[in-house]
N, CA, C and O atoms as a printed pandas DataFrame, in Angstrom:
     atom_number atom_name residue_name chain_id  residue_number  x_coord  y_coord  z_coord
0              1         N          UNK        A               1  131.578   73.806  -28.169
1              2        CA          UNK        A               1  132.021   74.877  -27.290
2              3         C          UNK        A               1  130.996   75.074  -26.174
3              4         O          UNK        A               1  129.804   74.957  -26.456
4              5         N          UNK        A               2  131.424   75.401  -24.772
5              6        CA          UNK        A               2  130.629   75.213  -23.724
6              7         C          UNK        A               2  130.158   76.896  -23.714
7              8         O          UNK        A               2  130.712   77.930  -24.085
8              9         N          UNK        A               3  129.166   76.654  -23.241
9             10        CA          UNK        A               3  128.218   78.069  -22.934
10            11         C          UNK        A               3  128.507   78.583  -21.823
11            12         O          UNK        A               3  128.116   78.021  -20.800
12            13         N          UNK        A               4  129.210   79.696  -21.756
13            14        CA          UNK        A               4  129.681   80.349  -20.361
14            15         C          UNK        A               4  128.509   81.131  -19.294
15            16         O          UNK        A               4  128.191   82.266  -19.648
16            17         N          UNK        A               5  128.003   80.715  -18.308
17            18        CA          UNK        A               5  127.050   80.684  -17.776
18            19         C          UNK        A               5  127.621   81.560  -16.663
19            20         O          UNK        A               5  128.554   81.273  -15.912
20            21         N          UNK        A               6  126.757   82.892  -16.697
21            22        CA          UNK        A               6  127.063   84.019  -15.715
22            23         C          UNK        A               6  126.787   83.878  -14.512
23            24         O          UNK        A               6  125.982   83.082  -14.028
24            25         N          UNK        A               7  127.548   84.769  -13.888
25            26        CA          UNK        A               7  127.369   84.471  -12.445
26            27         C          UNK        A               7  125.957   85.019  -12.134
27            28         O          UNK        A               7  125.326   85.651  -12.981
28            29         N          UNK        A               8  125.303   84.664  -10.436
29            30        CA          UNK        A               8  123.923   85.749  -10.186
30            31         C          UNK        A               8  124.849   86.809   -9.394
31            32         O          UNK        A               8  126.069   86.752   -9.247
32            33         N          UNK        A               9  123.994   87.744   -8.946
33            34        CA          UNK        A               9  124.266   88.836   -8.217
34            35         C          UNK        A               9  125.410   87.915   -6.709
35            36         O          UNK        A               9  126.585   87.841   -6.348
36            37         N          UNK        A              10  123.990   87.386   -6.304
37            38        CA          UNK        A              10  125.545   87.013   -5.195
38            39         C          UNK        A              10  125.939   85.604   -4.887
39            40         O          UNK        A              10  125.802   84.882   -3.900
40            41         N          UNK        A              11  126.397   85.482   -5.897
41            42        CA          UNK        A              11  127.817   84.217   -6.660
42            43         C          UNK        A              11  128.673   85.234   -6.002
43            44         O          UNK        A              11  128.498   86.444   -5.856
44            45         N          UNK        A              12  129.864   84.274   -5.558
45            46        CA          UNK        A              12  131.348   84.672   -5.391
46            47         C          UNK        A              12  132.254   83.757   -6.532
47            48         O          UNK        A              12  132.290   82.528   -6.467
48            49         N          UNK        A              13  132.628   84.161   -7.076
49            50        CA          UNK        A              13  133.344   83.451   -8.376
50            51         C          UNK        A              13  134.907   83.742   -8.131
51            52         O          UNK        A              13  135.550   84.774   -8.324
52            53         N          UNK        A              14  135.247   82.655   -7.707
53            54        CA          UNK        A              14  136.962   82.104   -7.439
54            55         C          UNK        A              14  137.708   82.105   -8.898
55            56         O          UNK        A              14  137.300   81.762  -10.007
56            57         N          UNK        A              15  139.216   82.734   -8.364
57            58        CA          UNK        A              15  140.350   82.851   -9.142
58            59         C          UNK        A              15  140.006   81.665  -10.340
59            60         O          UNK        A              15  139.913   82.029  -11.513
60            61         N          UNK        A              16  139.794   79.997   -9.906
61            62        CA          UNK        A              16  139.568   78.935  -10.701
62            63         C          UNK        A              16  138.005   79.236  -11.567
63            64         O          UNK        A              16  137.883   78.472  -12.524
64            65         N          UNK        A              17  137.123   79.962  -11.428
65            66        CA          UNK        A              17  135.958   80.450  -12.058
66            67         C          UNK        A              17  134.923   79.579  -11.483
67            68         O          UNK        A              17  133.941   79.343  -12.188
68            69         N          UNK        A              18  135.013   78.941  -10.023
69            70        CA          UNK        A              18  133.803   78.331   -9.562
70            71         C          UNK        A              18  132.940   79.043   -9.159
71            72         O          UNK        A              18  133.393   80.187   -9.122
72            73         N          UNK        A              19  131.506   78.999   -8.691
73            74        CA          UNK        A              19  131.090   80.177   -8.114
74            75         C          UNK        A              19  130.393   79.230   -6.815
75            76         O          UNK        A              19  129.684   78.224   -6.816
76            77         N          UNK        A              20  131.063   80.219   -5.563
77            78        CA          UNK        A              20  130.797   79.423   -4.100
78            79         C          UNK        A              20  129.147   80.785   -3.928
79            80         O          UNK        A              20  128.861   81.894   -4.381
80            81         N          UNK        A              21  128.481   79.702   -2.953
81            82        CA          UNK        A              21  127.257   80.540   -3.125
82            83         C          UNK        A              21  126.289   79.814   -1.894
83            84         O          UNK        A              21  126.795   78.791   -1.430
84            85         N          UNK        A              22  125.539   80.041   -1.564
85            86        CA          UNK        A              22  124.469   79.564    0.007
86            87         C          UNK        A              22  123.432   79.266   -1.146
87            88         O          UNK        A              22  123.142   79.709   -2.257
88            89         N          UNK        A              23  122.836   77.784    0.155
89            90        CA          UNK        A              23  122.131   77.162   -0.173
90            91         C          UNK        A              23  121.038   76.571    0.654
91            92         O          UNK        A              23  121.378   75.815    1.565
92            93         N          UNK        A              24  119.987   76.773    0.493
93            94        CA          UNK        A              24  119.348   75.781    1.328
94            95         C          UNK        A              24  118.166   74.566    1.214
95            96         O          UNK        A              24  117.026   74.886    0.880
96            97         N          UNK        A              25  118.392   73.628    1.410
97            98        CA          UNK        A              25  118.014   72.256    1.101
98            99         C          UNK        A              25  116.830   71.759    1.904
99           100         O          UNK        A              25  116.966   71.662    3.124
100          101         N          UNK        A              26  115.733   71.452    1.357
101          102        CA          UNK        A              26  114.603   70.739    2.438
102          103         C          UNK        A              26  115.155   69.429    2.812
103          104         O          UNK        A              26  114.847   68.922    3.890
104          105         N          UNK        A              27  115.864   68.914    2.078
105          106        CA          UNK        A              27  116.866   67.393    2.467
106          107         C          UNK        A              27  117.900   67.047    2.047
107          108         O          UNK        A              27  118.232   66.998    0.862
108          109         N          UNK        A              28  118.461   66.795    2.890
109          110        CA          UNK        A              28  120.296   66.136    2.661
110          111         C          UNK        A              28  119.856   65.790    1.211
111          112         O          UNK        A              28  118.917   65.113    0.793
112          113         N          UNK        A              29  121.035   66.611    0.463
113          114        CA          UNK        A              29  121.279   65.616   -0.962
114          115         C          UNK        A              29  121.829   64.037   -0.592
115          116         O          UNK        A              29  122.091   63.471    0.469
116          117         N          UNK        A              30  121.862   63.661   -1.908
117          118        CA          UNK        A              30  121.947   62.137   -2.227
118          119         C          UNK        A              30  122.184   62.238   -3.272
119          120         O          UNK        A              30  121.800   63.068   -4.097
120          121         N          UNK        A              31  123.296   60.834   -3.413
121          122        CA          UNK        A              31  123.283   60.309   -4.846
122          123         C          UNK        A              31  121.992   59.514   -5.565
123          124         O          UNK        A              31  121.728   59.401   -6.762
124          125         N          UNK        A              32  121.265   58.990   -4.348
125          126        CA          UNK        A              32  119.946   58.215   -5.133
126          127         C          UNK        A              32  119.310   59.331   -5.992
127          128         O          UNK        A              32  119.395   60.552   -5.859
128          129         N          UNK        A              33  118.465   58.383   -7.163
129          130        CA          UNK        A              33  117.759   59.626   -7.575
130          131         C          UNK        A              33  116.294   59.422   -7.068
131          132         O          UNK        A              33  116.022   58.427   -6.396
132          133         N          UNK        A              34  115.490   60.217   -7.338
133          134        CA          UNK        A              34  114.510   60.752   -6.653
134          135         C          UNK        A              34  113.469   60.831   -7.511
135          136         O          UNK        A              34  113.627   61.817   -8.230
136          137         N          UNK        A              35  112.200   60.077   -7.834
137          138        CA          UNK        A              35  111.177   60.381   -8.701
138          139         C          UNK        A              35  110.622   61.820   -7.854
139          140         O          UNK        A              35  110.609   61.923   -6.628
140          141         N          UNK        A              36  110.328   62.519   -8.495
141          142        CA          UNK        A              36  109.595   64.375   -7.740
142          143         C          UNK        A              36  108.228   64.260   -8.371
143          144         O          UNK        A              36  108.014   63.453   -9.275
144          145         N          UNK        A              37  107.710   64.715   -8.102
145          146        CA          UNK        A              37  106.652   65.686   -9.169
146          147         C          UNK        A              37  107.007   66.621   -9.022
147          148         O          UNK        A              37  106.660   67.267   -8.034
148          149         N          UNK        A              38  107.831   67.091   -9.915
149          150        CA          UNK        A              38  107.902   68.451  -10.453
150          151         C          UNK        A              38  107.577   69.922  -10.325
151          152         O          UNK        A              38  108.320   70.903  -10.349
152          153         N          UNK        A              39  106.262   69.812  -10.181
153          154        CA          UNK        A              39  105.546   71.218  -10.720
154          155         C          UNK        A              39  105.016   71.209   -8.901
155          156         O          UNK        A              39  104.581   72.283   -8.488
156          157         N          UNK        A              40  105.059   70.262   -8.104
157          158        CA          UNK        A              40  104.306   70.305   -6.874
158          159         C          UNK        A              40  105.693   70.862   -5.689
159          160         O          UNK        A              40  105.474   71.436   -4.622
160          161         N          UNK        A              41  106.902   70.553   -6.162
161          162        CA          UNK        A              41  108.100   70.267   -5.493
162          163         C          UNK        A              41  108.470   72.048   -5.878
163          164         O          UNK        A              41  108.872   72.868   -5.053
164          165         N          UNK        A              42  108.270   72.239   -6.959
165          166        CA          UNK        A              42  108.734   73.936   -7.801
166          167         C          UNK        A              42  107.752   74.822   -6.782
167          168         O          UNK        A              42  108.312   75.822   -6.332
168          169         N          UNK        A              43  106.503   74.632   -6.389
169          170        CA          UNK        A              43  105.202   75.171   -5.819
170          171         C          UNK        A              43  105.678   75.635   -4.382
171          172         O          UNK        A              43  105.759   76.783   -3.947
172          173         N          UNK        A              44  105.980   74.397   -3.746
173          174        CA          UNK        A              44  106.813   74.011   -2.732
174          175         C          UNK        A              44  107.815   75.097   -2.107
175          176         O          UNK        A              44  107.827   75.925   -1.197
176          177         N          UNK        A              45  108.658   74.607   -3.136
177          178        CA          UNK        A              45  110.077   75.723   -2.869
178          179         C          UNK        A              45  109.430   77.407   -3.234
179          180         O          UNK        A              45  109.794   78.271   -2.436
180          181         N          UNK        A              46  108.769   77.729   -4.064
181          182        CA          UNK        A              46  108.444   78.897   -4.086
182          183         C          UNK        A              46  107.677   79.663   -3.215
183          184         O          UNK        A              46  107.858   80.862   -3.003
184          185         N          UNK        A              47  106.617   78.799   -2.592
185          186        CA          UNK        A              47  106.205   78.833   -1.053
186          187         C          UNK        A              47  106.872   79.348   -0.265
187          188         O          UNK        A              47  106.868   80.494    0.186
188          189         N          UNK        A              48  107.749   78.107    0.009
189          190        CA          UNK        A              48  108.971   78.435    1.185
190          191         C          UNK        A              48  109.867   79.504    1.001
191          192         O          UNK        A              48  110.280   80.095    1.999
192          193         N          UNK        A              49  110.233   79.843   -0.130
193          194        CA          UNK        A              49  110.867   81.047   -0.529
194          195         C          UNK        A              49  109.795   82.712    0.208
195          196         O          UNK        A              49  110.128   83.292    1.242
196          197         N          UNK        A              50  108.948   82.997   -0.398
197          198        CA          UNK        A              50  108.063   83.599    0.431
198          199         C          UNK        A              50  108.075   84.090    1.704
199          200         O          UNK        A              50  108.076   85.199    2.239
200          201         N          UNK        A              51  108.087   82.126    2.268
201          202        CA          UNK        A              51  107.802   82.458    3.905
202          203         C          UNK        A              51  109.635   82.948    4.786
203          204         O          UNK        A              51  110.067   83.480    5.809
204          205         N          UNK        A              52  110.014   82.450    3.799
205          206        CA          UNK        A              52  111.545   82.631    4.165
206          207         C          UNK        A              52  111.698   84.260    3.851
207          208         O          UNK        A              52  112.207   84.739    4.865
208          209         N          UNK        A              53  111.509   85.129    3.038
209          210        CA          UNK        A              53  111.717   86.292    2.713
210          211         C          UNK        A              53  111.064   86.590    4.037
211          212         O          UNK        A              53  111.845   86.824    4.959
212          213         N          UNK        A              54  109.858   86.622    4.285
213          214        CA          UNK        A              54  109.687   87.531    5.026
214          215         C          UNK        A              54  109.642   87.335    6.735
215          216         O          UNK        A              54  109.534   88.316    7.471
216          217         N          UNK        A              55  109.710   86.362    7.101
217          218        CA          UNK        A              55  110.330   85.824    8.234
218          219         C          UNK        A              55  112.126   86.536    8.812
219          220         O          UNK        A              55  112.545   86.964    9.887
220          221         N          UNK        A              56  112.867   86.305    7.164
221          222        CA          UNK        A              56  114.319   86.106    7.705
222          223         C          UNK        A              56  114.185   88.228    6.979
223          224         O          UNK        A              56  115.227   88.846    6.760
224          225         N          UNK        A              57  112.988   88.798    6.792
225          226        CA          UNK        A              57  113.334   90.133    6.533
226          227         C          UNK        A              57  114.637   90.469    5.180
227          228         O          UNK        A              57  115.522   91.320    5.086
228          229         N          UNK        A              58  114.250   89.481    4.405
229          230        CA          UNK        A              58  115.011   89.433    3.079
230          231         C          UNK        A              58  114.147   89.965    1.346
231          232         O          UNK        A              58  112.948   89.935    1.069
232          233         N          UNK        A              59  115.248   90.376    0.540
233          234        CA          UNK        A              59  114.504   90.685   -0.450
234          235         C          UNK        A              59  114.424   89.009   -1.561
235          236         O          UNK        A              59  115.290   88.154   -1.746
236          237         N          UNK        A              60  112.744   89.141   -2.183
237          238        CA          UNK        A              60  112.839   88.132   -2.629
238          239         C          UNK        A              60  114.019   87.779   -3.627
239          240         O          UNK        A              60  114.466   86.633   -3.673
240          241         N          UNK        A              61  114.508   88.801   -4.423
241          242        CA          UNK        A              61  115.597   88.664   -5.640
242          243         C          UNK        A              61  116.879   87.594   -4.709
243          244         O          UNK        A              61  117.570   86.708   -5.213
244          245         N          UNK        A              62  116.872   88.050   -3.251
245          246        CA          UNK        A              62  118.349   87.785   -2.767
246          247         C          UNK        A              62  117.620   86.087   -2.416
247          248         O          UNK        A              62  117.897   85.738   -1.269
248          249         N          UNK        A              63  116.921   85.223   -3.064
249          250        CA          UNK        A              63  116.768   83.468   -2.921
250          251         C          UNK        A              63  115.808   83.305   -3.523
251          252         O          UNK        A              63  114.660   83.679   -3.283
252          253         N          UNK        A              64  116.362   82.529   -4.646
253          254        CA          UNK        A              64  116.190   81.995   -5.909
254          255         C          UNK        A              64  115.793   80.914   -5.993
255          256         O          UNK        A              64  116.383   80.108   -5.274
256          257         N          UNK        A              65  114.530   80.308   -6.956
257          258        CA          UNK        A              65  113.962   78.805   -7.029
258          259         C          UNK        A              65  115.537   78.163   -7.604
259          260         O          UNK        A              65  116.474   78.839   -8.030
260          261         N          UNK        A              66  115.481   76.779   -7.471
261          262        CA          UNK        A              66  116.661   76.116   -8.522
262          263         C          UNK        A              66  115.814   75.310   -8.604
263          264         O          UNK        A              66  115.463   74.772   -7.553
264          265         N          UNK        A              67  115.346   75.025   -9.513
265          266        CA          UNK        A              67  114.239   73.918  -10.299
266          267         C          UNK        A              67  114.805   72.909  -11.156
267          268         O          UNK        A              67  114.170   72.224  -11.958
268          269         N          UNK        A              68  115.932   72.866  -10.954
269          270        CA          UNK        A              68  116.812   71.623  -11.282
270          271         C          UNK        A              68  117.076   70.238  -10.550
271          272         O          UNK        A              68  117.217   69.055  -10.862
272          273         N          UNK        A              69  117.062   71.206   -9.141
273          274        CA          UNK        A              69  118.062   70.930   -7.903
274          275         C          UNK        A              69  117.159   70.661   -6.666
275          276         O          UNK        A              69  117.393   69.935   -5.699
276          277         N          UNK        A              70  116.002   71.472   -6.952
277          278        CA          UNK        A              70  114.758   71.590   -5.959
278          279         C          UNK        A              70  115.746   71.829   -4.751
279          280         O          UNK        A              70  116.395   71.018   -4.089
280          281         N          UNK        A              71  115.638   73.425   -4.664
281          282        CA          UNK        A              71  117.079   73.932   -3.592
282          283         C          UNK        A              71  116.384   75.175   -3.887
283          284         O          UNK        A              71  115.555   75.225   -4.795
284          285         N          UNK        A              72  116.814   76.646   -2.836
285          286        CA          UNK        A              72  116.946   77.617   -2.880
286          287         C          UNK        A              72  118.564   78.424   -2.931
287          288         O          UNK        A              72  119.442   78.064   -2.146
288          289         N          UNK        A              73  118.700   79.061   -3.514
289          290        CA          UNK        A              73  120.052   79.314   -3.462
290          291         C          UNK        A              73  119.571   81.326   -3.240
291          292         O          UNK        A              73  118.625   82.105   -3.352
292          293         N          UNK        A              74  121.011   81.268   -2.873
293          294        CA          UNK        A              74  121.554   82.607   -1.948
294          295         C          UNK        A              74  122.697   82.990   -1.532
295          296         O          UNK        A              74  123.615   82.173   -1.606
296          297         N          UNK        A              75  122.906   84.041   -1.102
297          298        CA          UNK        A              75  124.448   84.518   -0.877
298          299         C          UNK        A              75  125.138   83.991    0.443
299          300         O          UNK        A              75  124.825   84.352    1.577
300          301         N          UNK        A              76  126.147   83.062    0.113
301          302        CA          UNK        A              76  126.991   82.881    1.446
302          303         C          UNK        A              76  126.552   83.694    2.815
303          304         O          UNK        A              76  126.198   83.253    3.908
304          305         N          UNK        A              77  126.698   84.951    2.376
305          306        CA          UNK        A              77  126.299   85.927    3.620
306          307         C          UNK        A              77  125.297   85.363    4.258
307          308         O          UNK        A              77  125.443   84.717    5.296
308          309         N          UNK        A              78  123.894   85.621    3.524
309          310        CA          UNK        A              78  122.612   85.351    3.912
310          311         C          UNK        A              78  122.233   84.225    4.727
311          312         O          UNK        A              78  121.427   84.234    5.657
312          313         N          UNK        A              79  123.330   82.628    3.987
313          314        CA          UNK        A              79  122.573   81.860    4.649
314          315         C          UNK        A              79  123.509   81.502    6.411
315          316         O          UNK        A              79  123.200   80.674    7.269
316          317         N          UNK        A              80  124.727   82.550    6.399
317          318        CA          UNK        A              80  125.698   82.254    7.706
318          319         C          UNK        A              80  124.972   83.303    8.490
319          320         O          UNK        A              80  124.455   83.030    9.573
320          321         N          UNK        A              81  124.936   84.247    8.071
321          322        CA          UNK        A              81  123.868   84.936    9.233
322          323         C          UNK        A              81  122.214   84.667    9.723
323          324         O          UNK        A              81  121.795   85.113   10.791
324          325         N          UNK        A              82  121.402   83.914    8.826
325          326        CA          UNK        A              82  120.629   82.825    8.905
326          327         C          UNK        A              82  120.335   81.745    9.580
327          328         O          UNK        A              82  119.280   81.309   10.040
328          329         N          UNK        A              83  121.682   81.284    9.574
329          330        CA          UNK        A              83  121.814   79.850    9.758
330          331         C          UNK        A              83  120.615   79.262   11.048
331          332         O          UNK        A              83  120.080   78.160   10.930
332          333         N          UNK        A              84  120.350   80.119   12.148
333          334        CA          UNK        A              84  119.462   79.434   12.963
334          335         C          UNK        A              84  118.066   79.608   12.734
335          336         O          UNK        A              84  117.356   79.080   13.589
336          337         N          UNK        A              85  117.635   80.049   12.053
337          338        CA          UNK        A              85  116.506   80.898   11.842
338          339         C          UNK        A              85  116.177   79.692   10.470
339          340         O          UNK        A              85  115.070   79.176   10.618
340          341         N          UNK        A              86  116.855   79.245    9.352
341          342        CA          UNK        A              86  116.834   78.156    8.593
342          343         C          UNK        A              86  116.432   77.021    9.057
343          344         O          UNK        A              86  115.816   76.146    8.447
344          345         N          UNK        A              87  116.862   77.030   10.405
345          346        CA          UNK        A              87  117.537   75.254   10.878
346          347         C          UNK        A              87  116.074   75.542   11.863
347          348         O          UNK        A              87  115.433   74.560   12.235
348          349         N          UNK        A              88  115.755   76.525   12.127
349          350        CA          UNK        A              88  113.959   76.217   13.093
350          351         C          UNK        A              88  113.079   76.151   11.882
351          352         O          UNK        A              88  111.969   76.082   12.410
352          353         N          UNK        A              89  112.855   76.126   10.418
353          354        CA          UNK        A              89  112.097   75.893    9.808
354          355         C          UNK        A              89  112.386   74.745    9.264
355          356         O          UNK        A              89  111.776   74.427    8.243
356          357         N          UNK        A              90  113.449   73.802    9.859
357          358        CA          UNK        A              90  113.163   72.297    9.669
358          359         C          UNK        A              90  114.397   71.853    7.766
359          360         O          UNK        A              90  114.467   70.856    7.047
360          361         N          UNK        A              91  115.231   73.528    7.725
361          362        CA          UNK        A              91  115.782   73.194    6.196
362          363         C          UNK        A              91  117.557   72.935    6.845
363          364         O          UNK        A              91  117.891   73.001    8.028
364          365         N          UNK        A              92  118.380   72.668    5.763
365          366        CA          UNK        A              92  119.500   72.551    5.855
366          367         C          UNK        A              92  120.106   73.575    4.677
367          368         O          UNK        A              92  119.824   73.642    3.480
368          369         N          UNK        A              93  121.320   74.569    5.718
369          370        CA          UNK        A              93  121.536   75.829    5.091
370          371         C          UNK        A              93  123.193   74.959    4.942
371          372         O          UNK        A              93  123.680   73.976    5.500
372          373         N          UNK        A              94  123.617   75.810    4.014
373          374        CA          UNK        A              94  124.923   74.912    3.160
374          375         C          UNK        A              94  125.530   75.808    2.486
375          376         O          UNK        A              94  124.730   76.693    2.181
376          377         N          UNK        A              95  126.899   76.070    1.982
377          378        CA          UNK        A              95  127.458   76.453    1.427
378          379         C          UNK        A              95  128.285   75.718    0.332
379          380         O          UNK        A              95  128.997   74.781    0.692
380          381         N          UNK        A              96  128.252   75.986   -0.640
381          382        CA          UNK        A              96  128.877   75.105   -1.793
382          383         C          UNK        A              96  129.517   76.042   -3.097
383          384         O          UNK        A              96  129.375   77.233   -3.375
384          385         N          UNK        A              97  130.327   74.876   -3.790
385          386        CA          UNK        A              97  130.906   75.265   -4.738
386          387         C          UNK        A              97  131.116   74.763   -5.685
387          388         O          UNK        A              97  131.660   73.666   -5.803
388          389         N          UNK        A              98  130.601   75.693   -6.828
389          390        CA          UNK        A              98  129.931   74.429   -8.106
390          391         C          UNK        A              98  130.933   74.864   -8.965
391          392         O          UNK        A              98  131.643   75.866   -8.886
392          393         N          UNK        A              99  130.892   73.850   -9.916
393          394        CA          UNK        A              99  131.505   74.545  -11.153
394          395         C          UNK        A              99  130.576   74.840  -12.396
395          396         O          UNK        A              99  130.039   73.911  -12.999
396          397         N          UNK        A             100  130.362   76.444  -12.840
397          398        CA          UNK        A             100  129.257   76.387  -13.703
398          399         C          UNK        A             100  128.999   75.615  -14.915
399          400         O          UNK        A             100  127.977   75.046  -15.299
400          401         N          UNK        A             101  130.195   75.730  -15.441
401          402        CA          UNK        A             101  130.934   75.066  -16.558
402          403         C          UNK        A             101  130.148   73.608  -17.035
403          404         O          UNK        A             101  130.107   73.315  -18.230
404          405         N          UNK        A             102  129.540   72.741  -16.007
405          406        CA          UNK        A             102  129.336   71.426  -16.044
406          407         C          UNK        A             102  128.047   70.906  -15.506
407          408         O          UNK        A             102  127.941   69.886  -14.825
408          409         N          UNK        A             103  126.940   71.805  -15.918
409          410        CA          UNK        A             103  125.395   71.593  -15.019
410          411         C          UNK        A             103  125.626   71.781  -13.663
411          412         O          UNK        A             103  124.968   71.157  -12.831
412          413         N          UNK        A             104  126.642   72.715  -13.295
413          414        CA          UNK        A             104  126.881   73.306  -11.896
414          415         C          UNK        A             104  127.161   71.764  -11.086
415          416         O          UNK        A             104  126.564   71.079  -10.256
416          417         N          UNK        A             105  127.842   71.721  -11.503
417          418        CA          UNK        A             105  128.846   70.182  -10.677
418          419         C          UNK        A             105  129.171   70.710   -8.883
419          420         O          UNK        A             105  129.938   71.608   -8.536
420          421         N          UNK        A             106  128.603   70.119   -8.280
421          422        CA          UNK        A             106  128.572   70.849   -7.155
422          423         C          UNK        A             106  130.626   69.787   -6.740
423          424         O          UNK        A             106  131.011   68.649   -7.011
424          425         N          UNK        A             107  131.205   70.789   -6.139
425          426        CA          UNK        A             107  132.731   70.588   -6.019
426          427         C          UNK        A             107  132.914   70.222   -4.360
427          428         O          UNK        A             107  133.687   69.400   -3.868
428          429         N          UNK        A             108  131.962   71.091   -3.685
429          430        CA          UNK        A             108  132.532   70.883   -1.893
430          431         C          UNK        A             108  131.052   71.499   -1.430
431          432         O          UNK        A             108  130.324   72.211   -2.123
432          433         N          UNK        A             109  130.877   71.170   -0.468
433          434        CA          UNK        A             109  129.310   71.410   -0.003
434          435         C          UNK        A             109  129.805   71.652    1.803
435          436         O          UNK        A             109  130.587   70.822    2.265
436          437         N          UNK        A             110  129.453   72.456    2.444
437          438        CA          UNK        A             110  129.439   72.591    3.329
438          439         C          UNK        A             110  128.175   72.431    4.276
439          440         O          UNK        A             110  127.224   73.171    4.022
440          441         N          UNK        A             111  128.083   71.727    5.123
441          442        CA          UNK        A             111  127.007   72.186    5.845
442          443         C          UNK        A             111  126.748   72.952    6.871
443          444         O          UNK        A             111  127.791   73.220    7.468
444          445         N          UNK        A             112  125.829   73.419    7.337
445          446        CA          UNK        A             112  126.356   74.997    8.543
446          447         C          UNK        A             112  124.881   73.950    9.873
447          448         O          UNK        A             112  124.626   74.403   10.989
């Protein structure tokens, strides 16, 4: 039986139970995979999270490490009203829609 994995605060969770949600990426995903270091890449994003809060005048709760994904995630809202202010710190702001259900199977990815 699959573990029903809650939404965050600002997930939008569709009639089908996906949850569409902002994102932002230091690099185009890929199917290649990617040797990381880990703990330097997590450092990284938590950094940038930081400089992003207080630059874009955001609360830290509203963008989240994904240490899976090495991604920040956030509310649709955040990253469309964002979007230029993202794109001068050199990241790619995105909108997507995962399905939680499946290690968050990303379904449609938008880029802004």
């Amino acid at each position: 039986m699959e573990e029903k994995i809650k939404p965050r605060k600002y997930d939008i969770v569709t009639k089908e139970g996906t949850f569409v949600r902002g994102v932002i990426y230091t690099e185009k995903p890929s199917d290649e995979l990617k040797i990381k270091d880990i703990l330097e890449e997590i450092k990284k994003l938590k950094e940038l999270r930081n400089r992003l809060c207080q630059d874009m005048r955001i609360n830290k709760q509203d963008l989240e490490v994904d240490k899976l994904r090495f991604r920040l995630l956030t509310s649709r809202r955040i990253v469309v009203r964002h979007e230029k202010e993202i794109k001068q710190h050199g990241l790619i702001p995105a909108i997507v829609e995962e399905d939680p259900n499946h290690d968050f199977f990303e379904l449609e990815i938008e880029f802004l």
